[in-house]
C-alpha positions in Angstrom: -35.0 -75.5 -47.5 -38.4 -74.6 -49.0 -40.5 -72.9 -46.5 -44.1 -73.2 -48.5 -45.7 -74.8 -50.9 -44.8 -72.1 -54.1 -40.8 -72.9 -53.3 -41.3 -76.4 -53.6 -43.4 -76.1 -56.7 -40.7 -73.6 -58.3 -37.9 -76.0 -57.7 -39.8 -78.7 -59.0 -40.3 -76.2 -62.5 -36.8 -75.1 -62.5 -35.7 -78.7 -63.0 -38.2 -79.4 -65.6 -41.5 -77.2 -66.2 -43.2 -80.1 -68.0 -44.5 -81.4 -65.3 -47.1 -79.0 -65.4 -48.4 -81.2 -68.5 -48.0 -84.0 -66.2 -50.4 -83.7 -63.3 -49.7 -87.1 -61.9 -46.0 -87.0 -61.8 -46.1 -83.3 -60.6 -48.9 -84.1 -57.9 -46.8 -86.7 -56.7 -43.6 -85.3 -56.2 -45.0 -82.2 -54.4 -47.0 -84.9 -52.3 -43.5 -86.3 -51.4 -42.2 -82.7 -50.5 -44.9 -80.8 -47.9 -44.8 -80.5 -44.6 -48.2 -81.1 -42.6 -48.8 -78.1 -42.2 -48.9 -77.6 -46.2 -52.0 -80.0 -47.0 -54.6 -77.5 -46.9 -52.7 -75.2 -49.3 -51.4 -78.7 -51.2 -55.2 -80.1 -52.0 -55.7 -76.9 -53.3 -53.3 -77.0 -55.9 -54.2 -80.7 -56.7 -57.7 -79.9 -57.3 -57.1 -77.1 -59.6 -54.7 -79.3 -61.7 -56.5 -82.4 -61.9 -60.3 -80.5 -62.5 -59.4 -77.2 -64.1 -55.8 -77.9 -66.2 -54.6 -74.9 -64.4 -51.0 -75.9 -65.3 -51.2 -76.0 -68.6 -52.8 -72.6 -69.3 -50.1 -71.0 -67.4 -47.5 -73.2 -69.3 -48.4 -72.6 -72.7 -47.9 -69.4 -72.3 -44.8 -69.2 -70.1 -41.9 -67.6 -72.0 -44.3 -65.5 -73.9 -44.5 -61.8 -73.2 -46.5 -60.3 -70.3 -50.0 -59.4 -71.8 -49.9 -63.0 -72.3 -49.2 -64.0 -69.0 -51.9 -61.8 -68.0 -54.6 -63.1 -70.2 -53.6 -66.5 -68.7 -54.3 -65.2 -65.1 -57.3 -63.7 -66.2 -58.5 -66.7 -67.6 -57.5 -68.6 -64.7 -59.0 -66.6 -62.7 -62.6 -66.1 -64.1 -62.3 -70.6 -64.6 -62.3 -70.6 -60.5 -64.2 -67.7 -60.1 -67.0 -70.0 -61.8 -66.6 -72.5 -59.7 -67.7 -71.1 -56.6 -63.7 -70.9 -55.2 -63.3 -68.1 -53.0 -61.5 -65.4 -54.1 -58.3 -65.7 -51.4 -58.0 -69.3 -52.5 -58.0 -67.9 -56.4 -55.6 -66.1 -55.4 -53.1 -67.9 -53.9 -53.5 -70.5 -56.5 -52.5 -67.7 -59.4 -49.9 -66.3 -56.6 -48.7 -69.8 -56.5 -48.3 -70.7 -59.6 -47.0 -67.3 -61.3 -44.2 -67.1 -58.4 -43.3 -70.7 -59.1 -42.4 -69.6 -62.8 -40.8 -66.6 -62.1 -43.2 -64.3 -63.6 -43.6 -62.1 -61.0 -39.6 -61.4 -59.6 -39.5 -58.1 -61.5 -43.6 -57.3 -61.0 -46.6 -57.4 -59.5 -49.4 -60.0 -60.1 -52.9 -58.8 -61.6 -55.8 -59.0 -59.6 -59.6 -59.3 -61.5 -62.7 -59.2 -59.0 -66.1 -60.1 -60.2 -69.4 -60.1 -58.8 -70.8 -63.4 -57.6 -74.4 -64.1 -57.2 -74.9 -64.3 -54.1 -77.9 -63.7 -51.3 -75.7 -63.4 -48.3 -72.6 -61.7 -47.4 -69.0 -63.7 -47.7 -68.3 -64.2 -43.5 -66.4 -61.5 -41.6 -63.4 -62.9 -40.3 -59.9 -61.9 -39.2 -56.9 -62.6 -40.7 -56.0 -65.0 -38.1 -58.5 -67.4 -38.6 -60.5 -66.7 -41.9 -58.9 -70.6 -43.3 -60.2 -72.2 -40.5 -63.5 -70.8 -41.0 -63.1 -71.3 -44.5 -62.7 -74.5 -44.1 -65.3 -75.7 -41.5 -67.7 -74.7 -43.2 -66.8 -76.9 -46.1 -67.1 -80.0 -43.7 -69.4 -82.4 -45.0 -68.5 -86.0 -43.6 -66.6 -87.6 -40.8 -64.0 -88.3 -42.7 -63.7 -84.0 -43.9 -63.8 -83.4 -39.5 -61.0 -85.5 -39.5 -58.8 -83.9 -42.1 -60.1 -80.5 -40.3 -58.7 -81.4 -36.7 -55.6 -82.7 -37.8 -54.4 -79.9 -40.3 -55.4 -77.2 -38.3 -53.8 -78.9 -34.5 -57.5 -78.5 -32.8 -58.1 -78.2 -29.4 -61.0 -79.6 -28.0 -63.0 -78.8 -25.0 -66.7 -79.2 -23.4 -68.8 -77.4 -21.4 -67.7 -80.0 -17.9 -71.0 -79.4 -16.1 -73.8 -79.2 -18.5 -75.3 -82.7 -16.4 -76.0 -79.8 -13.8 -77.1 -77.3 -16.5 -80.1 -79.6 -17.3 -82.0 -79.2 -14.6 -80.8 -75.7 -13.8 -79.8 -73.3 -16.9 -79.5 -70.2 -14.5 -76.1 -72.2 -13.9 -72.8 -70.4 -15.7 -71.2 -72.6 -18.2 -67.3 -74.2 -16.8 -65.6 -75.1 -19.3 -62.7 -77.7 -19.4 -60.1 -79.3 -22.3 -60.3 -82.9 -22.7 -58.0 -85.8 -24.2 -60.3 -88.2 -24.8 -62.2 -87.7 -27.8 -66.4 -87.1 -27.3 -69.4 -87.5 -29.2 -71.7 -84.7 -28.2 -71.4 -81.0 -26.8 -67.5 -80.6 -27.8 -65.8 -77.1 -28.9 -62.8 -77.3 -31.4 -60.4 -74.2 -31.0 -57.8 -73.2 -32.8 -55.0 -71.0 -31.1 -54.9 -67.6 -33.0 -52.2 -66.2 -30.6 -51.7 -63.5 -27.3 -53.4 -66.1 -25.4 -56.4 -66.3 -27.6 -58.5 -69.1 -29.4 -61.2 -68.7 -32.1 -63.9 -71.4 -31.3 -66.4 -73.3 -33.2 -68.8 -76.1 -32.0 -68.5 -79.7 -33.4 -70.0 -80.1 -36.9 -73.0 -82.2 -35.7 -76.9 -82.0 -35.4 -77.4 -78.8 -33.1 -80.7 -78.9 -31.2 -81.5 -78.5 -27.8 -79.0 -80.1 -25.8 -75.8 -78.3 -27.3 -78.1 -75.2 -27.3 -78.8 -74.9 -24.0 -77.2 -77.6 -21.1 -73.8 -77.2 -23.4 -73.8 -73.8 -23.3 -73.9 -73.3 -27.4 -76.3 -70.7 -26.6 -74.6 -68.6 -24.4 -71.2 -68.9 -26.8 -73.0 -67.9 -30.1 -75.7 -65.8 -31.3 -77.8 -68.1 -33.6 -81.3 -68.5 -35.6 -82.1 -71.7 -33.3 -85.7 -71.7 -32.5 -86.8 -74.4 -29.6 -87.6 -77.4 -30.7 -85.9 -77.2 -33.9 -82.8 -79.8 -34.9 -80.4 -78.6 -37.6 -78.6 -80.6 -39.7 -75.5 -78.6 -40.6 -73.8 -75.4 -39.2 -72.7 -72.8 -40.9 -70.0 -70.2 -38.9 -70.3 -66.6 -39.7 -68.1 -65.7 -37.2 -66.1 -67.8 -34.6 -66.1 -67.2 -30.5 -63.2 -66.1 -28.7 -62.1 -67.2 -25.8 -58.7 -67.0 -23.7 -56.3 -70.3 -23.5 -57.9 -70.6 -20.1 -61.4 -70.8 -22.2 -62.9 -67.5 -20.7 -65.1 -66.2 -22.9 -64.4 -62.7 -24.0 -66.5 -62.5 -27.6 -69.4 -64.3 -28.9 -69.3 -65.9 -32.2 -72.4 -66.1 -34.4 -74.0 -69.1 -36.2 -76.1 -69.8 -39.3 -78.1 -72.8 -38.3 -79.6 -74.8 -41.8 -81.6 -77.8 -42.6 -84.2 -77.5 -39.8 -85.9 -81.1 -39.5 -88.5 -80.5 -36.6 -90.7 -77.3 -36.8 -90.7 -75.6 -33.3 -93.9 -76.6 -31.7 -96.6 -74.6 -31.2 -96.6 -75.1 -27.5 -92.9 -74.1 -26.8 -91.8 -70.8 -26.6 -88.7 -69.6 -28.9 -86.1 -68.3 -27.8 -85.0 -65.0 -28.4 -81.2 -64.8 -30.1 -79.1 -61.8 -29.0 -78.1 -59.7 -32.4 -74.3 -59.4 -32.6 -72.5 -56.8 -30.5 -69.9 -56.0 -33.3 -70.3 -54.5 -37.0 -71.1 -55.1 -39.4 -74.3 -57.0 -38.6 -74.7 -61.0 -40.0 -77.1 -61.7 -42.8 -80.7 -61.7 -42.5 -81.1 -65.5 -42.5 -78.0 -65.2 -39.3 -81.0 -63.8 -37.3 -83.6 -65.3 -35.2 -87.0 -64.9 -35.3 -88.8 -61.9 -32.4 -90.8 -64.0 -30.0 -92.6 -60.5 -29.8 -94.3 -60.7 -33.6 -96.3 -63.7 -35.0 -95.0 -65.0 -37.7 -97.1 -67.3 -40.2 -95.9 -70.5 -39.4 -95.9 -70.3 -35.9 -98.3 -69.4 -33.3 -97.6 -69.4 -30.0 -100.6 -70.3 -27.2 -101.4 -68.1 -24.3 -100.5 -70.5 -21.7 -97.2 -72.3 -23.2 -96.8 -76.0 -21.6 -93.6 -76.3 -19.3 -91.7 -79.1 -20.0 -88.4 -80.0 -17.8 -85.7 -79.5 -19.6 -84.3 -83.3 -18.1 -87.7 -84.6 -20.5 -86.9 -82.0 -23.5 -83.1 -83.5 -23.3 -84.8 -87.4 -23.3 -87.4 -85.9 -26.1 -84.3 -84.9 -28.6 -82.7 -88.0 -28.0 -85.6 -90.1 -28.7 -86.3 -88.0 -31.8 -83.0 -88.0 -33.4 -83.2 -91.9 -33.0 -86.5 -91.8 -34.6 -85.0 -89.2 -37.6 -82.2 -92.3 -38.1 -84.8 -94.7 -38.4 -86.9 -92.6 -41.1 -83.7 -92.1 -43.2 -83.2 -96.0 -43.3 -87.0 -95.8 -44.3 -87.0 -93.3 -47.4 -84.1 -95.4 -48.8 -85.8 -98.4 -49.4 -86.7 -99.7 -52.7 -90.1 -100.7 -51.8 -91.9 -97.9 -50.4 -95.6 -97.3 -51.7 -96.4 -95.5 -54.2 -97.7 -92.0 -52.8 -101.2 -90.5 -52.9 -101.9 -87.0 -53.6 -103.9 -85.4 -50.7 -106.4 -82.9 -52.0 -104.7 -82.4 -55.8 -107.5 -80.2 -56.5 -106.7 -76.9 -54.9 -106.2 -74.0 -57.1 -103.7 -70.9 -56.7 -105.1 -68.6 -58.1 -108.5 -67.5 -59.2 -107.8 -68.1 -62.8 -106.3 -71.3 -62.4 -107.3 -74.5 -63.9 -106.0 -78.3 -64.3 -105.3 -79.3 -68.0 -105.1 -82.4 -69.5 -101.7 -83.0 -68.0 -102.9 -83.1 -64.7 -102.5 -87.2 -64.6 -99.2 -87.3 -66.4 -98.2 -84.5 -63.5 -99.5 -86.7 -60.5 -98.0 -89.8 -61.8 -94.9 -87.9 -62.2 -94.4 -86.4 -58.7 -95.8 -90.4 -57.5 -92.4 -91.6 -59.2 -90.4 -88.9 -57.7 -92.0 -89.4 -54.3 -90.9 -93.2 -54.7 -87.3 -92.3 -55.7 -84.9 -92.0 -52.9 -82.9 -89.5 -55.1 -85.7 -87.0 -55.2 -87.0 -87.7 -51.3 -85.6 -84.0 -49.2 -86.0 -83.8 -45.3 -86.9 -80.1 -45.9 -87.3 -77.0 -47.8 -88.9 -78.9 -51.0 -92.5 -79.8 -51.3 -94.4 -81.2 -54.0 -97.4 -80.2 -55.3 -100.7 -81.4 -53.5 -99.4 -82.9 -50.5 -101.8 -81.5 -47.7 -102.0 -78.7 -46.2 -98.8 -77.5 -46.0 -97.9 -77.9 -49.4 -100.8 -75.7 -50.1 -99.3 -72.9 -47.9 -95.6 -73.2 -49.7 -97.4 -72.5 -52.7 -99.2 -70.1 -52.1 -96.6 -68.2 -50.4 -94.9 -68.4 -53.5 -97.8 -66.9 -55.5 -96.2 -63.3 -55.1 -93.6 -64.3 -57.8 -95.7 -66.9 -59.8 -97.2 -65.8 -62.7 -98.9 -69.3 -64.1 -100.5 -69.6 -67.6 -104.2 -71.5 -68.3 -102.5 -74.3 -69.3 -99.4 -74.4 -66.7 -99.6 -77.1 -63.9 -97.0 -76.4 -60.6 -95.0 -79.5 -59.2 -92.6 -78.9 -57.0 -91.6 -75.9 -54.6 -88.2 -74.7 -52.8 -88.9 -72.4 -50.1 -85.3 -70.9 -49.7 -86.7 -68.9 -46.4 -85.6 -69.4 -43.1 -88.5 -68.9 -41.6 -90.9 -71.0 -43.7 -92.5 -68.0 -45.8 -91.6 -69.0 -48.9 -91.5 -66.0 -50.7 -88.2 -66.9 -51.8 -87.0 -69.9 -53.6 -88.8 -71.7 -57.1 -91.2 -73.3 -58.5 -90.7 -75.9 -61.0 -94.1 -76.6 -63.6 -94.7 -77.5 -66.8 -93.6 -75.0 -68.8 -89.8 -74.3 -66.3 -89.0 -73.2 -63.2 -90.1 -70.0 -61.7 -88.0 -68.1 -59.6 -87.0 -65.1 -56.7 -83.7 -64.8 -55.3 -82.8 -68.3 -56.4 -81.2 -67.1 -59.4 -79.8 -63.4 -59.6 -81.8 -62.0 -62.6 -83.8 -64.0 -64.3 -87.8 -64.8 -63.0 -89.1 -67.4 -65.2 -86.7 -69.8 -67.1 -88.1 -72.3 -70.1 -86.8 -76.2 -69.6 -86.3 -75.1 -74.0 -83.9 -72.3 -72.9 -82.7 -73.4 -69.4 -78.7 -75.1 -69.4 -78.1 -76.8 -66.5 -74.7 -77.6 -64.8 -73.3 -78.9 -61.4 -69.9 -77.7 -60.5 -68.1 -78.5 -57.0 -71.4 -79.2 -55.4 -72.9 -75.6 -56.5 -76.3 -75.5 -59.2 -75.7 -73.3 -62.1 -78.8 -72.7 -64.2 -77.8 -70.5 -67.6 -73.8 -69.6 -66.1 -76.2 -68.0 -63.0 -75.1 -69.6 -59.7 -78.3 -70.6 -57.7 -78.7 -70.2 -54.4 -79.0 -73.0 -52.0 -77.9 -72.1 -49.0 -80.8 -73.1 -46.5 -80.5 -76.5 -48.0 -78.9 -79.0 -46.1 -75.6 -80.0 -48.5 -76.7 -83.9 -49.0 -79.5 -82.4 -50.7 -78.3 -80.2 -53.4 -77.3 -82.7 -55.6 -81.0 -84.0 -55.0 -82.2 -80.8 -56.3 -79.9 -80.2 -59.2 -81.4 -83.6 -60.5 -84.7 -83.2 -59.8 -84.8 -79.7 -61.4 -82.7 -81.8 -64.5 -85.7 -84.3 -64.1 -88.5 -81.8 -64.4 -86.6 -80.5 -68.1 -86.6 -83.9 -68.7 -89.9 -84.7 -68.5 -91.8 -81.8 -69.8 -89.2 -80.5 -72.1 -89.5 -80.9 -75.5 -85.8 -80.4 -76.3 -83.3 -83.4 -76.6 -80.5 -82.6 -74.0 -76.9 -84.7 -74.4 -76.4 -85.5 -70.7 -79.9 -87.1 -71.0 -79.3 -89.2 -74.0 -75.7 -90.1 -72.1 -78.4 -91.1 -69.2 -80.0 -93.3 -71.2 -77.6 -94.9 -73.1 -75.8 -96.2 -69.6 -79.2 -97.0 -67.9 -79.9 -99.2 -71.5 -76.5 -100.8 -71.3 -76.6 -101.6 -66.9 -80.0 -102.7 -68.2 -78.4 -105.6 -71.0 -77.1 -108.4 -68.6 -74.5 -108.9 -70.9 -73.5 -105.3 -70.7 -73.3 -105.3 -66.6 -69.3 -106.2 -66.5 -67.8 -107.2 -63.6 -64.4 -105.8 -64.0 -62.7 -103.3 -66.3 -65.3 -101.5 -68.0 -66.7 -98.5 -65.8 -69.9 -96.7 -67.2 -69.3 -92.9 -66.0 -71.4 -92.5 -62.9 -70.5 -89.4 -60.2 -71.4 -91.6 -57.6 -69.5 -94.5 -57.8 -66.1 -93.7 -56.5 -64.1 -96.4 -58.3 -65.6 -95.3 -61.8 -64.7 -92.0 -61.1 -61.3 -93.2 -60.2 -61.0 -94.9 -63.4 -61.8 -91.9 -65.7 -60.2 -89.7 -63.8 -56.4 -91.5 -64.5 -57.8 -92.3 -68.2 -58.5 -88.2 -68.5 -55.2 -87.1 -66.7 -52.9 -89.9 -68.8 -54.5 -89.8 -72.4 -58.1 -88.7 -73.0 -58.4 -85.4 -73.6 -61.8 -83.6 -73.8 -63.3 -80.9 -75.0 -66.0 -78.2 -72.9 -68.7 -79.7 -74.7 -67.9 -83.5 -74.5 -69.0 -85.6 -72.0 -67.6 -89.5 -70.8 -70.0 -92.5 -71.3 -67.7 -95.3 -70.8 -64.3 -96.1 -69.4 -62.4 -99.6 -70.0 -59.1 -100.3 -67.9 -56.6 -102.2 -69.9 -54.1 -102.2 -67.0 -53.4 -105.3 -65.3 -52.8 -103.6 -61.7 -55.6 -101.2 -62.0 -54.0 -97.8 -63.0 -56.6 -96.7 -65.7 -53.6 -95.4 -68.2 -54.3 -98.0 -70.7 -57.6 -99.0 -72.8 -60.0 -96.8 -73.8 -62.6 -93.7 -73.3 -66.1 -93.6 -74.9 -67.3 -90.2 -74.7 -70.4 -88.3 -77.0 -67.7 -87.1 -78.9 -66.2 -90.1 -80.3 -63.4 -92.8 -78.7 -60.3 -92.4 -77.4 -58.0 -95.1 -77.4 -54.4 -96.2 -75.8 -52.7 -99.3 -76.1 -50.2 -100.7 -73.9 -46.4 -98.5 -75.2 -48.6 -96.9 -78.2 -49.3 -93.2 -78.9 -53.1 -92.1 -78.2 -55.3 -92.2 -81.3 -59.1 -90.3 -81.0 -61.8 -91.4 -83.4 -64.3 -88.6 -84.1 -67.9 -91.0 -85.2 -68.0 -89.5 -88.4 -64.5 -90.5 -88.8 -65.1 -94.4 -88.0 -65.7 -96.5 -91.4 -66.3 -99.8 -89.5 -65.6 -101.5 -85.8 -65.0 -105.1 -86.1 -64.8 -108.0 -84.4 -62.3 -111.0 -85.6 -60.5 -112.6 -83.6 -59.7 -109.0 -82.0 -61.9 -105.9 -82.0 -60.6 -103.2 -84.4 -62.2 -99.4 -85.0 -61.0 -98.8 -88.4 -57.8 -100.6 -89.0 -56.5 -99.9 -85.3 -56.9 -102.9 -82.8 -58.4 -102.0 -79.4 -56.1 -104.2 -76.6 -58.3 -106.3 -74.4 -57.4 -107.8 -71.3 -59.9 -110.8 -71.0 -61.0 -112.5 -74.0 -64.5 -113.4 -73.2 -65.1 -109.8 -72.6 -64.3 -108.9 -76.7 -67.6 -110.0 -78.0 -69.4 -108.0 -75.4 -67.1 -104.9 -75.3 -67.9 -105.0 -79.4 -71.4 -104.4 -78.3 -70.8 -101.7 -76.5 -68.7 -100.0 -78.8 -71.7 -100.4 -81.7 -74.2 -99.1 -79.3 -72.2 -96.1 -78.3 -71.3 -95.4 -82.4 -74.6 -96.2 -83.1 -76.3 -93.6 -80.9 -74.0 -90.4 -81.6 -73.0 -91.0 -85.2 -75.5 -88.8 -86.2 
């Protein structure tokens, strides 16, 4: 009996190692095969075959001789390595995969390290628990915390009289397990052995209640700063505690996505550093209470509040917070007004004649839920704090006369920003967002986002202080920014433009079967991804426009693929045909539609004289 997920995969390819060109089939039978235990390891190797065509690099050149074989791991290796994967998980893919095919009975597997750009320090973990930290920190949804609890058998337990705690904090924290699952102040534990459990704390909003009456605070060393809720968690190294949840280590936390600036009139509190090496990265470390610091000032005579009220206070507020968010994603807020656009950077700085097409630009963006950020982004002459983001950023600005500024990132933790970029007019300024380069031209910059990571120019960005909903709002609004005030034509713009003209053309807005490619829309995504895995295949530099479903059940393995390339088509029991542009003579409508002298299968009929549209406006805009 196979006792992990490589001797299931080898049986599988000693019975027929095809199925490596058929991710569907091989996907499915390896689904039917692992234990419970296996899915972590499984979704792995489903997410490297489906996105990355992992199996058939390795297959086209099994049989070959070994330099071969190890220019396929190389290559399969630097493909993950781009995306972000950590390396252990590269590893066990190419581990995986390589053992399955028997390259590696009679030898040892290469291993190829590179350096990834990044501002902080991969997590020091153990052996014992590094997946599990691995993989909390990849939580980003309810549904993820699920997955998490029941792949890795978590324990839960809660600090059972943090009610006392409220009023009293001098009170030790008791700890107890419980069965019934909770909403607030729980630890999940994972059982690492000799009577031992690495701990975590529940991924939800950390503020003042799980800091201080749950006992968060005395578990973890942290860069919480009173009065401050965070939106995400970030472990750098788990707790440990005994099976009868005595705490015998501290773990450490990275706290991100502050939405309430500690108030002036509350005193911080002061984190205890680590008492193991090496030390956590500077943005794992909270801020003295003895120094000032520029964005907070503390009075001489703090005001006492109870910590019963504070506990009300956060409760109230993160209500409130709920109540915003349905707020900023309606369609009819008002447009925005600049507060004081006139304020100057520098000495030498002026406002051109693009200073209107720049206010009605951020207006727009202001206006557009896809652009609107809870923190660490701030747009150009917006009050008084704007005005300090920008200027903290003035020690790696270096504007020209005819340069206006319109958007800032402050990547700091503590609200400096002397970190981060600046987008203008002329690109996006930069320091320790990107690894080398300072100033980047929207002419020269190529923009891509990979497995939720921003790559500008193959150079992964840093975003870490962002909270994870928003990077995907960043990555467009830097893509809008090029847009805008780029005088270079970029594909995935015209591909933008070409489905927002076609949703836009009532008759164009189909009900069922055709699916324009959007990465939100799960279905569509659905759609393309069977079309891509069955019969469309692409190349790097070709991207999908338009998918139509000729199934009758839904499975996406018949109809076509419109993509900037050309159209790939497959009828119901016929073999795939691709038609470069250049290579189409006519498309035609009789009583069926047909691209050259091939006829295109179409499941409704009313649909043909609408689909023939599409397929003229899509020939029409890229036969060029």
């Amino acid at each position: 009996m196979e006792n992990n997920l490589k001797d299931i995969l080898r049986d599988l390819l000693n019975k027929d190692k095809n199925l490596l060109n058929r991710r569907d089939e091989l996907i499915a039978q390896l689904g039917d095969k692992i234990k419970p235990s296996m899915l972590r390891d499984y979704k792995t190797i489903v997410k490297v075959l489906q996105n990355y065509n992992v199996g058939e690099i390795f297959l086209a050149v099994d049989g070959l001789d070994r330099n071969q074989h190890n220019e396929a791991i190389y290559q399969v290796h630097q493909l993950l390595n781009q995306t972000g994967m950590q390396e252990k998980r590269i590893n066990f893919v190419i581990e995986t995969f390589v053992g399955a095919l028997g390259w590696t009975d009679n030898e040892q597997v290469p291993s190829y390290t590179y350096d990834i750009p990044i501002n902080t320090p991969p997590p020091v973990v153990d052996d014992d628990y590094d997946e599990f930290i691995e993989a909390y920190n990849d939580i980003e949804d309810d549904e993820d915390s699920a997955d998490f609890v029941e792949t890795f058998n978590v324990k839960e337990f809660i600090c059972s009289n943090s009610k006392s705690r409220r009023d009293n904090l001098t009170l030790p924290p008791e700890f107890d397990y419980i069965s019934r699952r909770k909403k607030y102040g729980v630890y999940w534990a994972l059982d690492i052995g000799d009577d031992k459990l690495a701990v975590v704390p529940q991924k939800r909003r950390y503020g003042q209640r799980e800091h201080d009456a749950n006992a968060m605070g005395e578990v973890f060393d942290s860069n919480y700063q009173a009065g401050n809720i965070y939106e995400d968690i970030e472990v750098y190294e788990p707790a440990i505690f005994s099976s009868s949840l005595n705490l015998i280590h501290k773990g450490n936390l990275i706290l991100k996505g502050a939405i309430m600036t500690g108030s002036a009139s509350l005193q911080p509190q002061q984190s205890i550093q680590p008492t193991q090496s090496p030390q956590p990265p500077q943005s794992a470390k909270a801020a003295n209470p003895t120094k000032s610091t520029s964005h907070l000032q503390l009075t001489k005579k703090p005001l006492v509040i109870s910590a019963t009220e504070n506990i009300d206070a956060i409760n109230q507020l993160e209500s409130t917070l709920n109540e915003i968010d349905e707020i900023l994603n309606q369609d009819n807020i008002k447009s925005v007004q600049l507060v004081n656009p006139s304020f100057t950077l520098t000495n030498n700085y002026s406002y051109s004649e693009r200073d209107k097409e720049v206010k009605n630009f951020i207006n727009k963006c202001m206006r557009d839920a896809r652009f609107q950020f809870k923190t660490h982004i701030y747009y150009y002459g917006m009050g008084d704090k704007s005005r300090q983001k920008f200027n903290g950023a003035s020690n790696y600005t270096n504007f020209t006369s005819d340069e206006i500024p319109i958007v800032c990132y402050d990547a700091t933790l503590f609200g400096s920003a002397k970190d981060g970029f600046v987008l203008t007019t002329k690109g996006i300024h930069s320091n320790k967002f990107l690894p080398t380069s300072k100033f980047i031209t929207y002419q020269d910059m190529e923009l891509k986002y990979i497995n939720k990571k921003i790559y500008i120019n193959d150079m992964l960005a840093n975003t870490d202080v962002l909270l994870k909903s928003d990077r995907e709002k960043v990555y467009h609004l830097i893509k809008q920014c090029r847009r805008a005030f780029s005088t270079k034509i970029y594909l995935d713009d015209v591909v933008e433009d070409l489905i927002n003209d076609c949703r836009n053309t009532p008759e164009l807005n189909f009900k069922s079967h055709i699916y324009y490619y959007d990465n939100n829309d799960v279905k569509a995504k659905k759609k393309f991804k069977a079309a891509l895995s069955s019969y469309a295949r692409f190349t790097k530099d070709e991207l999908p426009i338009v998918c139509y479903d000729a199934t009758l059940f839904g499975g996406g393995k018949d109809g076509f693929v419109i993509s900037t390339k050309g159209i790939h088509l497959h009828n119901f029991l016929e073999d795939t045909k691709f038609f470069y542009y250049q290579n189409i003579n006519n498309i035609q409508l009789n009583q069926d539609i047909y691209i050259n002298n091939d006829k295109v299968n179409i499941v409704i009929n009313e649909q043909k004289p609408y689909i023939y549209k599409l397929l003229q406006m899509c020939f029409e805009c890229f036969n060029k």
